[in-house]
C-alpha positions, 0 to 999 in steps of 0.5 A, spaced: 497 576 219 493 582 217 487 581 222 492 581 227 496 587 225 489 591 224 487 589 231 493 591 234 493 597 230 485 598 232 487 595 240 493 601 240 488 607 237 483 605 243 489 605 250 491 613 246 485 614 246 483 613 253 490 615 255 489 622 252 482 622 256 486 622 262 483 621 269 478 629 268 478 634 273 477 633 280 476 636 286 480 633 293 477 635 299 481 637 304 477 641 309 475 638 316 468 637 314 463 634 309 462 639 302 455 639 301 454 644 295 461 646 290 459 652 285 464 656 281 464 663 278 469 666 273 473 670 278 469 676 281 463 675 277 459 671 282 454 668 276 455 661 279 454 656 276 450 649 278 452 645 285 457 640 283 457 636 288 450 632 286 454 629 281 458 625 287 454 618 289 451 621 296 451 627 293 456 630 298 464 631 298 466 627 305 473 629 308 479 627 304 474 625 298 475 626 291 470 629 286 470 629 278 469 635 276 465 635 269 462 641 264 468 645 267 473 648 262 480 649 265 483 656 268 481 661 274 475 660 278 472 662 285 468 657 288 463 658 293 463 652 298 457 650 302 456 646 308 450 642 312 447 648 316 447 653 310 454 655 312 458 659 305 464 661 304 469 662 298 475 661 296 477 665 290 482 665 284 483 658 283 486 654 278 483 649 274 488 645 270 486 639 266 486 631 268 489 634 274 486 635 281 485 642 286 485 641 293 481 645 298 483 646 304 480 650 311 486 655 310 483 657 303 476 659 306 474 665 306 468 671 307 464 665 311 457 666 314 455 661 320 
């Protein structure tokens, strides 16, 4: 009986453990086209940092796609989002909550280069 308490007890610990973890932070995107680069700064400071869409399988963020997010703490941030043919453009003071997803969608871009 004793076995089976403790495994219980060690069964318990483990699901809060995961369900503490939550699912991470993830980037949903709800632009038209396909994020080939997603880099974040602190707000106004332009020190981006690495391109997080390589984390992703193919290494891009299709449509509708979501993307985990890891290294990143919680708060505001700008981003720099880059699409094939080295179009740019920024969305700025975004809020990063954490196991939560953000979304991205073409009305939040702005400063684009083509």
């Amino acid at each position: 009986m004793r076995w089976i308490l403790a495994r219980v007890a060690l069964l318990s610990t483990s699901a809060n453990e995961v369900a503490a973890q939550g699912k991470g932070i993830r980037l949903w995107n709800l632009t038209t086209a396909t994020i080939s680069e997603f880099q974040l700064s602190p707000p106004g400071k332009d020190d981006w940092g690495p391109n997080l869409t390589l984390n992703d399988k193919d290494k891009e963020v299709d449509h509708d796609e979501r993307l985990r997010i890891t290294g990143v703490e919680p708060g505001r941030y700008d981003a720099k989002v880059g699409y094939r043919g080295s179009k740019h453009c920024f969305v700025r003071e975004i809020e990063i909550k954490a196991d939560a997803v953000f979304s991205i969608a073409d009305k939040d871009l702005k400063d684009c280069n083509k």
